[in-house]
C-alpha positions as CSV (number, residue, x, y, z in Angstrom):
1,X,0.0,0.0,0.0
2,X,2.9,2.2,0.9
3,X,4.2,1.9,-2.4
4,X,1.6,2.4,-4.4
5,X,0.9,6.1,-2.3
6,X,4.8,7.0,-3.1
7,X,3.8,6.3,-7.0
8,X,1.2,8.8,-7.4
9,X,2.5,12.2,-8.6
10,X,0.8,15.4,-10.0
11,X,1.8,18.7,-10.9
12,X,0.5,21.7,-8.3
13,X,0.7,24.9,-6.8
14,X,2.3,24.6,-3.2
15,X,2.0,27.3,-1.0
16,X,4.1,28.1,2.2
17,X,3.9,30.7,4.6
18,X,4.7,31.9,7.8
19,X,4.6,33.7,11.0
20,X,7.7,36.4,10.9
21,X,9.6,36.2,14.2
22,X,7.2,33.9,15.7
23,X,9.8,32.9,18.6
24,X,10.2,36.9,19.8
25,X,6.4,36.9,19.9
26,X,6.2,33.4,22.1
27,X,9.3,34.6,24.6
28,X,7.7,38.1,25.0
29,X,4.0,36.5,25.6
30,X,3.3,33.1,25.1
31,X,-0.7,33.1,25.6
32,X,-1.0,36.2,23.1
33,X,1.1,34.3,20.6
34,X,-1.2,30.7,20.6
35,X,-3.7,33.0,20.2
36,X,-2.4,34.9,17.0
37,X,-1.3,31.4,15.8
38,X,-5.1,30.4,15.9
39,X,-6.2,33.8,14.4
40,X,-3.8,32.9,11.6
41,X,-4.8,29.2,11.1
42,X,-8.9,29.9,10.7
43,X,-7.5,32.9,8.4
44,X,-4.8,30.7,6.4
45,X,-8.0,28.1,6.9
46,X,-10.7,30.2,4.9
47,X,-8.7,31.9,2.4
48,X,-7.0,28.4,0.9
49,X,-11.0,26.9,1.2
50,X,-12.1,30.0,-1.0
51,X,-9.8,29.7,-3.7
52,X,-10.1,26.1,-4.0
53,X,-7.2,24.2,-1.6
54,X,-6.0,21.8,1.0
55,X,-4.2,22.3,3.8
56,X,-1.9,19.6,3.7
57,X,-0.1,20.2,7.0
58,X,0.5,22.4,9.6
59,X,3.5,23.4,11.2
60,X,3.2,25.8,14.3
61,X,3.7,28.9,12.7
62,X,3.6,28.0,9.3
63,X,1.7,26.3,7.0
64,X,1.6,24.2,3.5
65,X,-1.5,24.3,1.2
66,X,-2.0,22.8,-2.4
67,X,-3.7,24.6,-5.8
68,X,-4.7,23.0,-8.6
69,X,-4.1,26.3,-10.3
70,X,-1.5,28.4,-10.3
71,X,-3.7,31.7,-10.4
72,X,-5.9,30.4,-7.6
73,X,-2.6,30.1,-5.3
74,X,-1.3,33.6,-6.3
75,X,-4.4,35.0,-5.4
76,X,-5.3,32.9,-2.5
77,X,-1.5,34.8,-1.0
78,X,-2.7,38.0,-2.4
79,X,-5.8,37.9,-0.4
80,X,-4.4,36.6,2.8
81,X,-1.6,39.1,3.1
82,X,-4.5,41.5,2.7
83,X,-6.5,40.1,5.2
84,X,-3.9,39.9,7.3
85,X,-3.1,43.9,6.9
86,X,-6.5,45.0,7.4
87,X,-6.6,43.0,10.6
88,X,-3.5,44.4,11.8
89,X,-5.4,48.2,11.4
90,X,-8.3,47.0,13.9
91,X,-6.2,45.1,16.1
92,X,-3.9,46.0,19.1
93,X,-0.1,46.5,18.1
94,X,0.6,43.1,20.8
95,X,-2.4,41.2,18.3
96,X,-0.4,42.3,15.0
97,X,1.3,39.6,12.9
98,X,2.9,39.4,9.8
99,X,3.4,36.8,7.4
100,X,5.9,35.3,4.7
101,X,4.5,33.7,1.7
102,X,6.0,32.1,-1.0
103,X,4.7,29.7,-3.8
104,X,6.0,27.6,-6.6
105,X,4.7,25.5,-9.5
106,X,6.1,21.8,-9.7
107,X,6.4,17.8,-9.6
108,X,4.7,16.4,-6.2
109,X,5.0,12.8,-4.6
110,X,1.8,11.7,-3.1
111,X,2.4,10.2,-0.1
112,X,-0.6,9.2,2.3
113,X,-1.9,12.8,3.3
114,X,1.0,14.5,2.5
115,X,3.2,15.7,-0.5
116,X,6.9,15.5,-1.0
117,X,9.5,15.8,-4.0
118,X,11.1,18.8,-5.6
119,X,7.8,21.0,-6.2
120,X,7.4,21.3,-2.1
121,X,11.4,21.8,-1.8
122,X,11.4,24.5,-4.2
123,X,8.4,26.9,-2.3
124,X,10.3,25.8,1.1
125,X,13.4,27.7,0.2
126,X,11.2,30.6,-1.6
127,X,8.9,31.4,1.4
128,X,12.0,33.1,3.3
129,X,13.3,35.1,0.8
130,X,10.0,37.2,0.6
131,X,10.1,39.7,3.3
132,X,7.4,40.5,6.1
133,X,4.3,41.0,4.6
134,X,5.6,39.5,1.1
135,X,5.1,37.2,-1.5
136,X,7.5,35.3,-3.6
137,X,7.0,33.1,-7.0
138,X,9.0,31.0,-9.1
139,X,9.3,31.8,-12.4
140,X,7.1,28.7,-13.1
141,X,4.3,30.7,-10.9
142,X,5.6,33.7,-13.0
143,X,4.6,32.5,-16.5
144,X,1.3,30.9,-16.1
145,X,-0.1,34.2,-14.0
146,X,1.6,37.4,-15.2
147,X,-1.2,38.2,-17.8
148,X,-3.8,36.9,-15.8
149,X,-4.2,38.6,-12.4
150,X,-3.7,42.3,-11.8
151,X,-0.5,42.2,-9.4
152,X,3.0,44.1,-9.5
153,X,5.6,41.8,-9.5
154,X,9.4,42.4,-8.9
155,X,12.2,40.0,-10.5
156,X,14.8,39.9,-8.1
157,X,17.3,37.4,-10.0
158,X,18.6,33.7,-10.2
159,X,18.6,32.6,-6.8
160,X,20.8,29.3,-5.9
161,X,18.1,27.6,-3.0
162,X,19.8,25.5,-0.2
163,X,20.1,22.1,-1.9
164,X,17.9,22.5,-5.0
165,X,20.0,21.7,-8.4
166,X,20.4,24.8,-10.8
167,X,19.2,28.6,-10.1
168,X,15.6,29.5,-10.0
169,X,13.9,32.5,-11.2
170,X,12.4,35.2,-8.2
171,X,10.0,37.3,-8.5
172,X,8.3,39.5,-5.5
173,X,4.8,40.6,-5.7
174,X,3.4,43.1,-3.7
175,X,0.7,42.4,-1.9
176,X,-0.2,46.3,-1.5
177,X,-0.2,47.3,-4.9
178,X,-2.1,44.7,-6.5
179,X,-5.1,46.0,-5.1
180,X,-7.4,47.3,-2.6
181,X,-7.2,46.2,1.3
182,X,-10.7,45.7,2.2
183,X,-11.2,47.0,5.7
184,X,-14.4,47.1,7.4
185,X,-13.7,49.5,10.9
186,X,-16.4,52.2,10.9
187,X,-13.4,54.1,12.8
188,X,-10.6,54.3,10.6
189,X,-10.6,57.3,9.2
190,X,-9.0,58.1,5.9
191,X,-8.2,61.5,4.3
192,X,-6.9,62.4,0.6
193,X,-3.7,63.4,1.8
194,X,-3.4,60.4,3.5
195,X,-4.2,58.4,0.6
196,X,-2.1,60.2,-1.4
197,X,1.1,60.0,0.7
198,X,0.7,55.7,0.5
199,X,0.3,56.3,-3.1
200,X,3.3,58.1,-3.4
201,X,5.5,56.0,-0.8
202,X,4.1,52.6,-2.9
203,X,5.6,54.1,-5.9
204,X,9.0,54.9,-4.5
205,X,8.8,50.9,-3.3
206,X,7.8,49.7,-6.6
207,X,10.4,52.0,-8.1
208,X,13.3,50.6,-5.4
209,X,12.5,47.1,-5.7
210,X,12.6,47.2,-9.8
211,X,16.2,49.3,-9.4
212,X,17.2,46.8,-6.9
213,X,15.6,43.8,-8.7
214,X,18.4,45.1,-11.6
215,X,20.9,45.7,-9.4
216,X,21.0,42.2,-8.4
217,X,20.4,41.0,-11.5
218,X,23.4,42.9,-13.2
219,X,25.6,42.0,-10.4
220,X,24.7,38.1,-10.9
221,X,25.9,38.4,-14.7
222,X,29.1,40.5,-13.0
223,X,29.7,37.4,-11.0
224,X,28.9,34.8,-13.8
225,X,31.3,36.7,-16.2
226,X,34.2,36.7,-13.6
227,X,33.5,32.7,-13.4
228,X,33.6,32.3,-16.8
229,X,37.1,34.5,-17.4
230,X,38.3,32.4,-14.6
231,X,37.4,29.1,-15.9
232,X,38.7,30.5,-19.4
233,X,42.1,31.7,-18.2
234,X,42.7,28.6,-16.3
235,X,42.0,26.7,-19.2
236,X,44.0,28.6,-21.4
237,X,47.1,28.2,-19.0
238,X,46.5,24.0,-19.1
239,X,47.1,24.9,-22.6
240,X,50.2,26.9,-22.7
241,X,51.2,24.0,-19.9
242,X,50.6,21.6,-22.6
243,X,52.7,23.7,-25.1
244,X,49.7,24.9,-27.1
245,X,50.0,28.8,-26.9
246,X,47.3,29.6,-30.1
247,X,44.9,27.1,-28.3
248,X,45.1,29.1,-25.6
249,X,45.3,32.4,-27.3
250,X,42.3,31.7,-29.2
251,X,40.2,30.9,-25.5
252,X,40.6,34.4,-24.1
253,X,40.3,36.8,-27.5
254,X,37.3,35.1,-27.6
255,X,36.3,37.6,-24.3
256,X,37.6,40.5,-26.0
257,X,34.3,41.4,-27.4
258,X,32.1,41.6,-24.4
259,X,34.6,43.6,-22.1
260,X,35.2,46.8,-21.6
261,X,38.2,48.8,-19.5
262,X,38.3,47.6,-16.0
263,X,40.1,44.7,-13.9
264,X,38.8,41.7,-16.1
265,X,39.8,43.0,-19.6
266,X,43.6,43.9,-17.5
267,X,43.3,40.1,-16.6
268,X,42.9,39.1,-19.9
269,X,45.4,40.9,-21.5
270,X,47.8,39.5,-18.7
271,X,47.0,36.6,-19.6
272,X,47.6,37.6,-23.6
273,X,50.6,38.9,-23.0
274,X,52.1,35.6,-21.2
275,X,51.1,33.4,-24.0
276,X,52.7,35.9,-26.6
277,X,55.5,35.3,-25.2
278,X,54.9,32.1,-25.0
279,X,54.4,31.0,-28.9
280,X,56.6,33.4,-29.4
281,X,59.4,31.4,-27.9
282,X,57.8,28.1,-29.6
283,X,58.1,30.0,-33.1
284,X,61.7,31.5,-32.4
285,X,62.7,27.8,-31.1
286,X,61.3,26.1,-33.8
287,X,62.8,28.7,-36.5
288,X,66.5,28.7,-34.5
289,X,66.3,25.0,-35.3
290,X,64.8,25.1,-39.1
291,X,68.2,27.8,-39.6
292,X,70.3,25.1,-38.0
293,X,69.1,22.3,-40.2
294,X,70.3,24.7,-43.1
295,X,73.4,25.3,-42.0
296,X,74.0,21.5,-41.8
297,X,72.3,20.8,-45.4
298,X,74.5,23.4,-46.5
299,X,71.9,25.4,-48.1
300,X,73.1,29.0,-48.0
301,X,70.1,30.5,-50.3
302,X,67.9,29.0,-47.4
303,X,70.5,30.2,-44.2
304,X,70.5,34.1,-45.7
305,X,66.0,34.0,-45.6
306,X,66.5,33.5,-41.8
307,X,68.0,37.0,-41.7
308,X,66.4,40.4,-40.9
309,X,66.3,42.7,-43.9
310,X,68.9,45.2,-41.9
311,X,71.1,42.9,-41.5
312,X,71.0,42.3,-44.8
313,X,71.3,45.7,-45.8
314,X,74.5,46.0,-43.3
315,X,76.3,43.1,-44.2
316,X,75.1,42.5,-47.7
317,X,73.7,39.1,-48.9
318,X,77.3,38.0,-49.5
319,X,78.6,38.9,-46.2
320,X,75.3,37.2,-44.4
321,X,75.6,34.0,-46.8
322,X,79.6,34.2,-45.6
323,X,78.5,34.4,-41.6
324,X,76.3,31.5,-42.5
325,X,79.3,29.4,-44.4
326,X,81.6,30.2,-40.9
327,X,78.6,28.5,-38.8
328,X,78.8,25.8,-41.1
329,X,82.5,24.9,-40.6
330,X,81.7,25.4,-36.8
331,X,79.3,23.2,-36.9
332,X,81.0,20.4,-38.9
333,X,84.4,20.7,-36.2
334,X,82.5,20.4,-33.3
335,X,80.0,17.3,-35.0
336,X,76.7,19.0,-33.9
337,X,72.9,17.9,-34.4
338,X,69.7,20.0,-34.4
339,X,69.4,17.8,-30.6
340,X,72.4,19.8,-29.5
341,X,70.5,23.1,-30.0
342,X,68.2,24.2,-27.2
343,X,66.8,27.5,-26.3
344,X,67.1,28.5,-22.4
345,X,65.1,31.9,-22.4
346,X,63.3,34.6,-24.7
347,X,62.9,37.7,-23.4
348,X,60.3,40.0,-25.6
349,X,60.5,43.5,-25.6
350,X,58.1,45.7,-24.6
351,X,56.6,46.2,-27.9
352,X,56.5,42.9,-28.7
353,X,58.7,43.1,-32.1
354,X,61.7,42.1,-30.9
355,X,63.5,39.3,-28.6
356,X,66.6,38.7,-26.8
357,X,67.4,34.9,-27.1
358,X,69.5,32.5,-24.9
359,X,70.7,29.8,-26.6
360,X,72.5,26.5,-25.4
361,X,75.3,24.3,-27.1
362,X,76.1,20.6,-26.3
363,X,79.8,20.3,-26.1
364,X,80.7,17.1,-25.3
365,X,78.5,15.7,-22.8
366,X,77.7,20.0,-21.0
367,X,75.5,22.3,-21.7
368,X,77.3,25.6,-22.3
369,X,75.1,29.1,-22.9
370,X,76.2,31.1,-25.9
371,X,76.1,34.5,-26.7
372,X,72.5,36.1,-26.5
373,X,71.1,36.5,-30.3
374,X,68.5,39.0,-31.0
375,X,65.7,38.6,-33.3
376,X,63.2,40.6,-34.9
377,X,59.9,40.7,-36.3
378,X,59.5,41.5,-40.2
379,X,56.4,40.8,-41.7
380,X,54.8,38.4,-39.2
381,X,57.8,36.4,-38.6
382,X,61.0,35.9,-37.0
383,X,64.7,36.5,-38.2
384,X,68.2,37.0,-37.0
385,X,69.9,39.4,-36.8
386,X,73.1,38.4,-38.0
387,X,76.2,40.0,-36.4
């Protein structure tokens, strides 16, 4: 029997909501407080009745009710939280109470008389993020009422809720500007200039919570876009780890277009500038070789195209091609490979079009350092310039 209760699922409108600050009330008067919590139950009781739900359990202070209808449960938390302010007009300050509501749309698990699964787990965590007096919807909630009940509602962000998978959509609506509080005191007296000083002070609330609604909201995407450079950056150094500089020079100018000046686009051009120098050294290794290889096939032609142009235009293509020829005959005296040929250190100047470059020789069984060689950039690649 057990089993077949847990099998029964169904899609509905749960409803939470609470007493705020329901253990001040009970320290400072217990008595008072029972009575307030039964006020509130036959309250809670009647509205969810009206609008078509069940009280599925009750919990002290709080409560969780079921809808078959979206609209009906944001109405039934529009109406209570008005009921619930026009009470607090009659009633002593010490009789006062104010509630938390929220609601979400979702999965349930039937089980015996109650409901479980992620739709109740969902409106758990949204009930305390509305403040006293407040209501707070999913964005499930959201899209089926929005066009169908008169009510001002406030998106306050992605919200991460306390073990719930993925972020979920907030809204606030307020209670007192979706419409008239019905109050039925013969006293209370109400002027124009009274009215009109709520009406003004309801604006400047609406107008707070939409400003802070963005506020949040643009912060988030701050905080998303710092995760993502971070992510990027880290995987762009894996890269340059791995000895794939225009992997990882492809990763972050891909972020280029959606910065502008400030601390992130000065991260990512760190980061730039690191693997510059980076592939940089790769191409400068891999051309210090390719020049070596020359000199030991004896192709001169091919040795004097590694040169800059000025050095070229100082020496003259005989006098390079002769430097070359003089490397050669080094080279065949001291019976060196292209694996005795390593490159220690580049350093890249400041605009980025030159390098100073430390080079290694294997004599024998030691490393020994030479002297520094400089390159340049001409054209998009490297050359040497040839002393």
């Amino acid at each position: 029997m057990e089993g077949t209760a847990y099998s029964q699922r169904r899609l509905a409108a749960i409803m939470f909501a609470d007493i705020c600050e329901y253990s001040r009330m009970m320290n400072a008067n217990e008595e008072r407080t029972l009575e307030v919590v039964k006020r509130f139950d036959q309250l809670i009781s009647a509205s969810v009745m009206e609008f078509d739900g069940n009280v599925i359990k009750r919990m002290g202070d709080g409560i969780m009710a079921e809808f078959h209808s979206a609209v009906g449960a944001v109405e039934c938390a529009l109406t209570i939280q008005r009921r619930v302010m026009a009470r607090n007009v009659r009633v002593e300050e010490g009789d006062q109470f104010q509630l938390r509501i929220g609601v979400h749309l979702g999965d349930v698990v039937v089980a015996g008389n109650d409901l479980l699964g992620d739709g109740v787990n969902v409106a758990s965590r949204i009930e305390p993020l509305a403040p006293p007096g407040g209501i707070c919807i999913s964005q499930d909630i959201y899209s089926q009422v929005h066009n169908k009940i008169e009510m001002v509602a406030v998106p306050l962000g992605p919200h991460q809720l306390k073990n719930i998978e993925g972020q979920i959509e907030i809204y606030r609506v307020l209670a007192d500007a979706a419409g008239s509080i019905p109050v039925s005191d013969p006293h209370r007296r109400s002027t124009g200039k009274l009215r009109g000083w709520k009406l003004a002070g309801l604006v400047v609330s609406v107008l707070f919570l939409v400003l802070f609604g963005q506020a949040v909201k643009r912060n988030q995407r701050r905080l998303r876009r710092q995760k993502t450079i971070e992510k990027t950056i880290a995987t762009a150094h894996d890269h340059v780890a791995a000895d794939e500089p225009a992997e990882a020079r492809k990763l972050l100018e891909s972020l280029l277009p959606g910065l502008r000046e400030g601390p992130d686009l000065v991260r990512v051009r760190e980061a730039l500038a690191v693997i510059e120098e980076k592939e940089s050294a790769q191409r400068i290794r891999t051309r210090a070789r390719d020049l070596f290889a020359s000199v030991k096939a004896e192709n001169w032609d091919a040795c004097v195209e590694f040169a800059h142009p000025d050095s070229k235009m100082q020496h003259g293509v005989k006098g390079v091609r002769g430097r070359m020829m003089l490397l050669g005959v080094m080279r065949g005296l001291l019976r060196l490979d292209r694996d005795d040929l390593r490159l220690e250190s580049v350093e890249l100047s400041e605009d980025r079009q030159s390098a100073t470059v430390a080079m290694e020789l294997k004599l024998g069984q030691q490393w020994q350092r030479q002297k520094p060689q400089t390159w340049k950039r001409h054209e998009d690649e490297w050359h040497l310039i040839v002393e």
